[in-house]
C-alpha positions, 0 to 999 in steps of 0.5 A: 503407415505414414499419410500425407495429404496434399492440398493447394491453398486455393480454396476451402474445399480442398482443405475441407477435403483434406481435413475429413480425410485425416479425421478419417486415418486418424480415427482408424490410428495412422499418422496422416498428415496435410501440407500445402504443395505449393509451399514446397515452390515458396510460401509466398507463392503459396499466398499469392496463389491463394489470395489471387483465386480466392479475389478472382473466385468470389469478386470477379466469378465471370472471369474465373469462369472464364479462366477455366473454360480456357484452360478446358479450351488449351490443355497444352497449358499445362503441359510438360514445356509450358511455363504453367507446368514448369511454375507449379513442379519448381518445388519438387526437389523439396516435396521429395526430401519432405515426404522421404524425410517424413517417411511416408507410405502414402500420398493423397492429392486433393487438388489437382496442381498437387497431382501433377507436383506430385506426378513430376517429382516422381518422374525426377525422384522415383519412391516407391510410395502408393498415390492417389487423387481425390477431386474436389471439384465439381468439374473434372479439372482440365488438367487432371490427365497431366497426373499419373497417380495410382488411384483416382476417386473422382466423382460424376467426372466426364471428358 
């Protein structure tokens, strides 16, 4: 059995996550292993993101949370048609070939852009692999509902 592990270089937390849970596979003898699913749309979009939510997050915390109340406020933000939704799913072609050339059994998102990447390549490349979410925040993230995965471990979420 193949894993792989989908997280978003967008704080550490969900690396955290992530790393605990290829420990975890690792130590029963599966192959797991964790990608960036924002490097399939490019990695400098991947760093961006990633500087720009870890400045935004510990530098300027009021308009990070402000940030998130308007996404909770406007879930058409990341709907199918919006230009969010249409950004964060330019990659799935090459998360498809990576995870079929990977041959992997399993995919586990630990970051909810990762669930909605991995939700849109499905719908564009039908597999036939298990898939799941594992929230790492301490909120249900506003957009969680725009996936459509196989299992969700999400814990004290209420909506």
């Amino acid at each position: 059995m193949r894993t792989l592990i989908l997280s978003c270089n967008t704080g550490q937390g969900h690396n955290s996550c992530a790393k605990a849970l290829q420990e975890a596979y690792e130590a029963n003898g599966a192959v797991c292993d964790i990608e960036d699913a924002l490097r399939f749309i490019s990695p400098n979009f991947s760093k961006f993101i990633s500087w720009g939510h870890t400045t935004i997050y510990r530098h300027f915390s009021g308009l990070f949370k402000w940030g998130y109340a308007y996404s909770e406020r406007h879930p058409d933000l990341f709907h199918g048609n919006s230009r969010v939704f249409k950004l964060l799913t330019g990659g799935t072609k090459r998360m498809y070939e990576f995870i079929r050339d990977g041959q992997y059994d399993s995919v586990i998102c630990v970051h909810v852009f990762s669930a909605m990447i991995l939700t849109e390549m499905l719908k564009q490349h039908p597999m036939d692999i298990k898939t799941s979410f594992v929230a790492t925040d301490y909120t249900c993230s506003p957009s969680t509902e725009q996936s459509d995965l196989d299992l969700y471990f999400i814990r004290g979420c209420v909506r």
